[in-house]
KOLGU-4560 file (N, C-alpha, C; in nm, 3 decimals, padded with zeros to 5 digits):
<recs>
<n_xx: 00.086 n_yy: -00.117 n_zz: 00.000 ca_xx: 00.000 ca_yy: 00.000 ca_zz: 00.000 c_xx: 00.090 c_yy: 00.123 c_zz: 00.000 mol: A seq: 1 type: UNK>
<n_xx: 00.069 n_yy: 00.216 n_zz: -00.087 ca_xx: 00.176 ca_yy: 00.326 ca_zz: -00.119 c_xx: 00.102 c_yy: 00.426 c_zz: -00.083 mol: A seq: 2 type: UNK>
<n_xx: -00.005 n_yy: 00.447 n_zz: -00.055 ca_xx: -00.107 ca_yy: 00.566 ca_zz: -00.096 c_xx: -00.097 c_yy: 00.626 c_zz: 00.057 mol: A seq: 3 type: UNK>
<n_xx: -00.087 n_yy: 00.733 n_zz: 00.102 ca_xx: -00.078 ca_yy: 00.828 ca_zz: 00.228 c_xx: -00.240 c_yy: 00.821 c_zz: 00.278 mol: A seq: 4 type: UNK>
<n_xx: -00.326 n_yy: 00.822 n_zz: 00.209 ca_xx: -00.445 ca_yy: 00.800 ca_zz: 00.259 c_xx: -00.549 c_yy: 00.750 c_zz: 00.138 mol: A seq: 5 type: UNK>
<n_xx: -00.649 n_yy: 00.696 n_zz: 00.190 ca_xx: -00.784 ca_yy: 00.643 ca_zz: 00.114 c_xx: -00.895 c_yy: 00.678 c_zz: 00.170 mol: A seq: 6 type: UNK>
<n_xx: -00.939 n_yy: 00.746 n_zz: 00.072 ca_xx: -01.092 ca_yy: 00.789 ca_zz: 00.082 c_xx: -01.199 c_yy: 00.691 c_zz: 00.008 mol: A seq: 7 type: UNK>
<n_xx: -01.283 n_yy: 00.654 n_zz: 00.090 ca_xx: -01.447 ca_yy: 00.586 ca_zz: 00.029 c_xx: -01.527 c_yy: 00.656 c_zz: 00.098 mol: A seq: 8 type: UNK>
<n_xx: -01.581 n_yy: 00.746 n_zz: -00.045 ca_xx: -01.690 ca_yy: 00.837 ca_zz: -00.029 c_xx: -01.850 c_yy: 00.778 c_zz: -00.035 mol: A seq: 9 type: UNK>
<n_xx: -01.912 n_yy: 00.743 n_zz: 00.057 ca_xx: -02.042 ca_yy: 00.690 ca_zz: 00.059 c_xx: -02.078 c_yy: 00.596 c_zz: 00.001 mol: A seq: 10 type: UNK>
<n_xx: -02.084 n_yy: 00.500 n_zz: 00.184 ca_xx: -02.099 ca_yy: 00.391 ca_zz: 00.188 c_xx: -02.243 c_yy: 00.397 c_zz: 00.166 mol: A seq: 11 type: UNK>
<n_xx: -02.282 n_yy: 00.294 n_zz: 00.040 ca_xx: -02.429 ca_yy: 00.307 ca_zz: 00.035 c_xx: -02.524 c_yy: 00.225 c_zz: 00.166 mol: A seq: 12 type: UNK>
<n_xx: -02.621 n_yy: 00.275 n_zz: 00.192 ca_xx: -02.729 ca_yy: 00.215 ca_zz: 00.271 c_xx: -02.799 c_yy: 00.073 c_zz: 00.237 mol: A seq: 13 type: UNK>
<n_xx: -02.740 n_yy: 00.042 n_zz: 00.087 ca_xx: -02.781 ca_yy: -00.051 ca_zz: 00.028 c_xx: -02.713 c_yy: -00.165 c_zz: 00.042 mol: A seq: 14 type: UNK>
<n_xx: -02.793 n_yy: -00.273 n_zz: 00.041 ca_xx: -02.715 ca_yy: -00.438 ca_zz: 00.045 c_xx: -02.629 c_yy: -00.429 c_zz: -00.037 mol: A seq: 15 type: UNK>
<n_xx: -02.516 n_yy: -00.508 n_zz: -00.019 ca_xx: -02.433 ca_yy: -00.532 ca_zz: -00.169 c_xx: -02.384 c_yy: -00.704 c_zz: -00.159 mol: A seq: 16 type: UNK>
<n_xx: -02.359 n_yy: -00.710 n_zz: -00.256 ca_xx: -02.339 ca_yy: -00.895 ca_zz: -00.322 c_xx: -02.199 c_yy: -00.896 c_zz: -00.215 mol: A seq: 17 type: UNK>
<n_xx: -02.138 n_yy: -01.065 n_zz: -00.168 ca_xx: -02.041 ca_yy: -01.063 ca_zz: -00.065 c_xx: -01.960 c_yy: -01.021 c_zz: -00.200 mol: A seq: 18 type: UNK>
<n_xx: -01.932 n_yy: -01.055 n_zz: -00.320 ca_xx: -01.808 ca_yy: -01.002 ca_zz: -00.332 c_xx: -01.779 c_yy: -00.895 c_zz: -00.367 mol: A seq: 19 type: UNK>
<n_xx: -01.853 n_yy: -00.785 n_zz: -00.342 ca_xx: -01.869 ca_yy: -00.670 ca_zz: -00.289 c_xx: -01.781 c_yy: -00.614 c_zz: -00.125 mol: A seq: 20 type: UNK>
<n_xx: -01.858 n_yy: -00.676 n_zz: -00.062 ca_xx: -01.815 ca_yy: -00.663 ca_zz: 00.076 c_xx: -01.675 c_yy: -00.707 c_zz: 00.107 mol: A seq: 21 type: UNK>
<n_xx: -01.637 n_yy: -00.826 n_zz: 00.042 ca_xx: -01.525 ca_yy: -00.873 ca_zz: 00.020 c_xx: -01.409 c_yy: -00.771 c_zz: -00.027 mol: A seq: 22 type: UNK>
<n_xx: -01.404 n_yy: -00.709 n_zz: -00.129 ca_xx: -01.358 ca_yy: -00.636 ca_zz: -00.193 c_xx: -01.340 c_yy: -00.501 c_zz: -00.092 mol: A seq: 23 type: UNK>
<n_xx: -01.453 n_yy: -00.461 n_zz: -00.012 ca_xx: -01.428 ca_yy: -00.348 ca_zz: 00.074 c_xx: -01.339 c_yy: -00.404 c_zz: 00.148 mol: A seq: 24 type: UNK>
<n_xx: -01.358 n_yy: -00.508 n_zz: 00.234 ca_xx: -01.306 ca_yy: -00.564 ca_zz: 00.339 c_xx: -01.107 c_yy: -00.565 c_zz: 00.333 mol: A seq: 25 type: UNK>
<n_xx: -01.089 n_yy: -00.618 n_zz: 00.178 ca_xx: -00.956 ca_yy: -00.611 ca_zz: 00.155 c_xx: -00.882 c_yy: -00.506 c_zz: 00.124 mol: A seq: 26 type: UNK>
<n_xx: -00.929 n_yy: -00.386 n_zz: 00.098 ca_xx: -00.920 ca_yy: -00.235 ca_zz: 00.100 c_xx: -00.823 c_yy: -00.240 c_zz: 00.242 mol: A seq: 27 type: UNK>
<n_xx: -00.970 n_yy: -00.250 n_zz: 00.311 ca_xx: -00.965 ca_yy: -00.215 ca_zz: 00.437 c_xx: -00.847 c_yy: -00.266 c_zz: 00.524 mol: A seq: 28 type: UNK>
<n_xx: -00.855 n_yy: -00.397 n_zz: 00.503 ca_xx: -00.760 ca_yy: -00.522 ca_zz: 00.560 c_xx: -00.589 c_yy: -00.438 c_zz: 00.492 mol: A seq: 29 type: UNK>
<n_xx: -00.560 n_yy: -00.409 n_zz: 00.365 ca_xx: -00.485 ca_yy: -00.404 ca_zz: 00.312 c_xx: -00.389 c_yy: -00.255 c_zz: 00.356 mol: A seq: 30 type: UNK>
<n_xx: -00.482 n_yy: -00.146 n_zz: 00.424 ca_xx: -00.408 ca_yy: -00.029 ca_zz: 00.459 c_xx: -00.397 c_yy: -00.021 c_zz: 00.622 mol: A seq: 31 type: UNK>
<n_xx: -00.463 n_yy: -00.126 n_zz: 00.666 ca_xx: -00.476 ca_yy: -00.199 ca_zz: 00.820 c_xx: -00.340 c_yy: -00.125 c_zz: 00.872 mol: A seq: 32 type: UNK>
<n_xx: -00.359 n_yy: -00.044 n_zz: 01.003 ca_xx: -00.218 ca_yy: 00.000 ca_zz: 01.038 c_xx: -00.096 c_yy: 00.097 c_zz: 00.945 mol: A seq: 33 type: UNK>
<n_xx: -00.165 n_yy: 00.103 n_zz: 00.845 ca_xx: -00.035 ca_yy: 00.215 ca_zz: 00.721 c_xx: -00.120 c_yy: 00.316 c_zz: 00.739 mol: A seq: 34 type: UNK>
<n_xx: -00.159 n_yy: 00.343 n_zz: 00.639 ca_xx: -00.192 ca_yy: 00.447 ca_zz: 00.550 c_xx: -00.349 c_yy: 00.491 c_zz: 00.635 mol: A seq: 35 type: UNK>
<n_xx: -00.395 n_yy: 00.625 n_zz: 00.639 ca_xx: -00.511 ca_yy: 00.651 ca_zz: 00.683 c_xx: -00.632 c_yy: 00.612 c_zz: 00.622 mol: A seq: 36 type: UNK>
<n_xx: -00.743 n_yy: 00.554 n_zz: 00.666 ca_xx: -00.882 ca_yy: 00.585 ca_zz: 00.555 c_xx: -00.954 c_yy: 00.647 c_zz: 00.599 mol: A seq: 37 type: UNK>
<n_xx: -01.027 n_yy: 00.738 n_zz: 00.528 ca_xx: -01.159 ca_yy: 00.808 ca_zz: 00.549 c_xx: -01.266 c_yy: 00.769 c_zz: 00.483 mol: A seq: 38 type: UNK>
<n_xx: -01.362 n_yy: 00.764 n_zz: 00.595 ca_xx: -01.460 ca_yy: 00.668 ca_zz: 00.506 c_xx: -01.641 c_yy: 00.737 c_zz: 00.535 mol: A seq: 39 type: UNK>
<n_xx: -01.707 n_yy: 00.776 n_zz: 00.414 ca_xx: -01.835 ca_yy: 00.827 ca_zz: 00.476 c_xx: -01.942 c_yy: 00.737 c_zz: 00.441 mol: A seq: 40 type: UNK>
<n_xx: -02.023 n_yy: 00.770 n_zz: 00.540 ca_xx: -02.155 ca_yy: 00.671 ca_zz: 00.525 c_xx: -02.305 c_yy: 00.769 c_zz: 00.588 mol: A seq: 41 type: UNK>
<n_xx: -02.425 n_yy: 00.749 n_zz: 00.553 ca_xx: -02.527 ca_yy: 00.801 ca_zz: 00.607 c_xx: -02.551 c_yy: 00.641 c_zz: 00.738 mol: A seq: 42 type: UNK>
<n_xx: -02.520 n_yy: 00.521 n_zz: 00.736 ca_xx: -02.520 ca_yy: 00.423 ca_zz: 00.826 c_xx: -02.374 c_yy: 00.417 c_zz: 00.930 mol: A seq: 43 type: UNK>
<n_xx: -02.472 n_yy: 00.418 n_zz: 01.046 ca_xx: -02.324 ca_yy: 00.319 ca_zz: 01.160 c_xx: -02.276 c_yy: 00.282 c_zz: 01.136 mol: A seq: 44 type: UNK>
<n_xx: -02.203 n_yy: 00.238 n_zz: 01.186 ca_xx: -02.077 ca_yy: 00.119 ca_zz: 01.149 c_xx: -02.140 c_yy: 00.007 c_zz: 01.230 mol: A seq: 45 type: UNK>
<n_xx: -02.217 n_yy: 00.028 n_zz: 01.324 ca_xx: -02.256 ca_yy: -00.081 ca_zz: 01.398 c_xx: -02.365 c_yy: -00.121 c_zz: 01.247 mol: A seq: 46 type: UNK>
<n_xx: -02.403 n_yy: -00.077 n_zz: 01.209 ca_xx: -02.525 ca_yy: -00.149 ca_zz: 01.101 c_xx: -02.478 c_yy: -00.173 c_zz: 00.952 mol: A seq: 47 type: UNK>
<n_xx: -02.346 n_yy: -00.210 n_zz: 00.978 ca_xx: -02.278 ca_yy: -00.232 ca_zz: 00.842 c_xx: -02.305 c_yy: -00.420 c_zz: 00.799 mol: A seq: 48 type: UNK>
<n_xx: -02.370 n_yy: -00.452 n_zz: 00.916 ca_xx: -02.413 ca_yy: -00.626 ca_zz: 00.865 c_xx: -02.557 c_yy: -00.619 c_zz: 00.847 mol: A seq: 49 type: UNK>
<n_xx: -02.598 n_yy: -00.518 n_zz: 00.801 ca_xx: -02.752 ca_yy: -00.482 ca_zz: 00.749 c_xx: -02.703 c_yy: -00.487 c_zz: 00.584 mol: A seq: 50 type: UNK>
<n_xx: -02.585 n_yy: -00.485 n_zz: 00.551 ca_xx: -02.527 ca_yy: -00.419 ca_zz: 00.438 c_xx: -02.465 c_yy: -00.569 c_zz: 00.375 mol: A seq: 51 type: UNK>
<n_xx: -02.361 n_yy: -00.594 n_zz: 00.433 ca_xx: -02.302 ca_yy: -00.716 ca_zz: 00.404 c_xx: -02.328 c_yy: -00.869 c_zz: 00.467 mol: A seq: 52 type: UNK>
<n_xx: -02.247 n_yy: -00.973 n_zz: 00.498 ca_xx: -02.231 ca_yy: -01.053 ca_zz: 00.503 c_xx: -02.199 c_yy: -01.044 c_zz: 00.675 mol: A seq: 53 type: UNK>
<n_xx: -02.250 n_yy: -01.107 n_zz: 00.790 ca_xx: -02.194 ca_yy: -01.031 ca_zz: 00.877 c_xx: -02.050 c_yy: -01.080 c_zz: 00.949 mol: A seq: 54 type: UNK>
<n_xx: -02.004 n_yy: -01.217 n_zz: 00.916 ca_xx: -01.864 ca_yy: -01.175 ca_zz: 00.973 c_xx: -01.734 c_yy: -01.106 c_zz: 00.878 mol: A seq: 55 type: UNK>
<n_xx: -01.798 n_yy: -01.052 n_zz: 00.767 ca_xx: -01.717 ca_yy: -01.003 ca_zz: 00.682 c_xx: -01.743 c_yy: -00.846 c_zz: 00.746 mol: A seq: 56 type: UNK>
<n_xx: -01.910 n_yy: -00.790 n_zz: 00.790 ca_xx: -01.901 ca_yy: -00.659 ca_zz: 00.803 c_xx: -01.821 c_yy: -00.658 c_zz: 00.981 mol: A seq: 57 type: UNK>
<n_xx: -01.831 n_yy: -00.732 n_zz: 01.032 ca_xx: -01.768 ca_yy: -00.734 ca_zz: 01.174 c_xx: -01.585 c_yy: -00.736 c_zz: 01.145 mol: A seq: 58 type: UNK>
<n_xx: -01.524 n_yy: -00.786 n_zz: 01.044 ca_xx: -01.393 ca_yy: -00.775 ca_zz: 01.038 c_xx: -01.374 c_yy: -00.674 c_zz: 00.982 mol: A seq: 59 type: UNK>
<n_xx: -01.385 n_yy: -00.585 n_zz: 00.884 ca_xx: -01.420 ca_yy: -00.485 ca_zz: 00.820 c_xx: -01.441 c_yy: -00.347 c_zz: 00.930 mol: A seq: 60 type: UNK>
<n_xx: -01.543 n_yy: -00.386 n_zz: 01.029 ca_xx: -01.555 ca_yy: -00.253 ca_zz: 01.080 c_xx: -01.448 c_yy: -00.282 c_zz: 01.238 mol: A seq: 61 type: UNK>
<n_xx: -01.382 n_yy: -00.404 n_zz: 01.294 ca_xx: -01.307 ca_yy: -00.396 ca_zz: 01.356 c_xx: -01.179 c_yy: -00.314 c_zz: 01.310 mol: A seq: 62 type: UNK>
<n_xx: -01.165 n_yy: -00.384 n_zz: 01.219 ca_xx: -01.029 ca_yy: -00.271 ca_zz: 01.146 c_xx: -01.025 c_yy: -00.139 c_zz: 01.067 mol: A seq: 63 type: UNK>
<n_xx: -01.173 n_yy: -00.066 n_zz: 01.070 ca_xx: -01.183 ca_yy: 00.017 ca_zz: 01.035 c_xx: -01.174 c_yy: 00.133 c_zz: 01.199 mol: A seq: 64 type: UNK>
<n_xx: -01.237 n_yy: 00.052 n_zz: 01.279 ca_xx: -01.244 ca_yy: 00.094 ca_zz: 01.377 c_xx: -01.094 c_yy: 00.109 c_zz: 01.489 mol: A seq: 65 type: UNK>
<n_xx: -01.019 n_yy: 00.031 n_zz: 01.458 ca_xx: -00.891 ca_yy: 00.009 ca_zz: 01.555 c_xx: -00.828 c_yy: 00.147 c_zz: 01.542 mol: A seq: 66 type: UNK>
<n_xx: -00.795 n_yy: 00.237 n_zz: 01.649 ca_xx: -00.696 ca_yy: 00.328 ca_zz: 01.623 c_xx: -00.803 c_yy: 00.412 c_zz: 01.548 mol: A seq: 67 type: UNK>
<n_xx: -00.910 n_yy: 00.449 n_zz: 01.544 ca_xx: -00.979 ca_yy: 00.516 ca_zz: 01.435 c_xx: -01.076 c_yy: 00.661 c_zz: 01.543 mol: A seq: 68 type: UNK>
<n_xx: -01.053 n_yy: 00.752 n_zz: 01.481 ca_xx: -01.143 ca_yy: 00.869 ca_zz: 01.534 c_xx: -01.304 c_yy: 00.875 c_zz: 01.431 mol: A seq: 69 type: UNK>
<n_xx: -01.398 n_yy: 00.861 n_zz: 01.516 ca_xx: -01.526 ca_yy: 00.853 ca_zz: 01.470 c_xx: -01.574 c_yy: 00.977 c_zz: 01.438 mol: A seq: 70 type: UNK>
<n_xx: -01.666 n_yy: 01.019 n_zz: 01.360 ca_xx: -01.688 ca_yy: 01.153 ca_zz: 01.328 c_xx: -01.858 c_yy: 01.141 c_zz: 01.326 mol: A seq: 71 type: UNK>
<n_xx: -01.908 n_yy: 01.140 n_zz: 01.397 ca_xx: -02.078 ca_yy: 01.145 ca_zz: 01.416 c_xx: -02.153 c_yy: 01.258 c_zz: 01.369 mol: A seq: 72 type: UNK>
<n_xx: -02.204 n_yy: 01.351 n_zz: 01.276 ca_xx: -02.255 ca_yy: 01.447 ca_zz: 01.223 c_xx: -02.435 c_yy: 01.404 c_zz: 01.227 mol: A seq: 73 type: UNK>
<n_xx: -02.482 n_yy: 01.514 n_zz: 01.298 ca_xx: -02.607 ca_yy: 01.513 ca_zz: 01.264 c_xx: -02.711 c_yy: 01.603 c_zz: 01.177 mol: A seq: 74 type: UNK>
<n_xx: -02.852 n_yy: 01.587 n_zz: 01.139 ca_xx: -02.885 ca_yy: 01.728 ca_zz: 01.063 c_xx: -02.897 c_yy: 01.645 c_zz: 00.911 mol: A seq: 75 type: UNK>
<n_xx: -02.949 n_yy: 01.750 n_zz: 00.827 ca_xx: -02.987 ca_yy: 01.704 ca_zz: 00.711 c_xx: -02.880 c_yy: 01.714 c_zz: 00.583 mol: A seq: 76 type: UNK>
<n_xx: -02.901 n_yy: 01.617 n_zz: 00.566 ca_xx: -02.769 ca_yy: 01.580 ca_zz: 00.432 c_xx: -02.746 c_yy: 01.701 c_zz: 00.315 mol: A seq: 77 type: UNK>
<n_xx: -02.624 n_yy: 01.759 n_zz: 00.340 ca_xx: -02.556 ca_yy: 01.855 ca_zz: 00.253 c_xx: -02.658 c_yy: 01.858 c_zz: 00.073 mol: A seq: 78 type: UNK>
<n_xx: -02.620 n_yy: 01.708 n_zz: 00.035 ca_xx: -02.691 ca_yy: 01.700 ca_zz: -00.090 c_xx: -02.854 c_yy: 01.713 c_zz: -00.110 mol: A seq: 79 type: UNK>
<n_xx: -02.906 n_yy: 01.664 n_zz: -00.021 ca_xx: -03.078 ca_yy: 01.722 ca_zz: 00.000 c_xx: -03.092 c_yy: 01.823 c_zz: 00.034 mol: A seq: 80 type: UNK>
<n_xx: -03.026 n_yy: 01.925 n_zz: 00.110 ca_xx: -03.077 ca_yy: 02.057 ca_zz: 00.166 c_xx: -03.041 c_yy: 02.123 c_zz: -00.012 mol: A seq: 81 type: UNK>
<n_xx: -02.922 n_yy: 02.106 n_zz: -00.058 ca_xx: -02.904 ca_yy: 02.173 ca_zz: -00.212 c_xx: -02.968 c_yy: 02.126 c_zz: -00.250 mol: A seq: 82 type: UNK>
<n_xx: -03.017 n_yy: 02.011 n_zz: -00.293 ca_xx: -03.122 ca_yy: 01.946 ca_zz: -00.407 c_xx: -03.265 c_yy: 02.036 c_zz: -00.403 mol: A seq: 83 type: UNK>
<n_xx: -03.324 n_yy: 02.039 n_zz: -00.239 ca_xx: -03.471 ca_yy: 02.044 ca_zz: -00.256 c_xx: -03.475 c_yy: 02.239 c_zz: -00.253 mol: A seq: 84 type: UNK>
<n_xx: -03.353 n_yy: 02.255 n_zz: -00.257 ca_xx: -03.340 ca_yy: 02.466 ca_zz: -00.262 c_xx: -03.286 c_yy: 02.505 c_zz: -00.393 mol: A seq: 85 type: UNK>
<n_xx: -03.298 n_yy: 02.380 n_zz: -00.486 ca_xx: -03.274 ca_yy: 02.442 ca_zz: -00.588 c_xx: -03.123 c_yy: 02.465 c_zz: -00.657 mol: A seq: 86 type: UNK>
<n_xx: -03.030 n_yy: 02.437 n_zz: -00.527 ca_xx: -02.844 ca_yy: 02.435 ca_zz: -00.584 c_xx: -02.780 c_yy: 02.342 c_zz: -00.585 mol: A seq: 87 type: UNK>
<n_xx: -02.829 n_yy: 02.190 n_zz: -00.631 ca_xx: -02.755 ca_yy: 02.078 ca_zz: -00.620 c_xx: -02.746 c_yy: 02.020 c_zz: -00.721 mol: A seq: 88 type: UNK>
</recs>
């Protein structure tokens, strides 16, 4: 892993196929301890096995979580407040 940081910009709310989840998981697994990730979601992290497979979303969000600062934002989503005013 060479990259100083990784961004995954919105995690969908939506199910996805395991080799989907899989594929996040090894992201994840792969910058484990290096490199930073930033990662956004409108879902928890606790409700990420609503999403995937769940001992894939439980390894996934252990190591997303290790060493990790949480960022909890509440209030209405940046892209809907522009959408429904007309600037999105």
């Amino acid at each position: 892993m060479r990259a100083d940081l990784i961004c995954i910009d919105g995690i969908s709310p939506l199910p996805v196929a395991t080799e989907t989840a899989e594929a996040l998981y090894r992201v994840v697994d792969a910058a484990y301890e290096r490199p930073a990730i930033a990662l956004s979601s409108n879902l928890h992290p606790a409700g990420f096995d609503e999403l995937m497979p769940k001992t894939i979303a439980n390894a996934t969000v252990d190591r997303l979580l290790h060493h990790a600062h949480v960022v909890l934002t509440a209030g209405d989503s940046i892209c809907l407040t522009q959408a429904t005013t007309g600037k999105g």
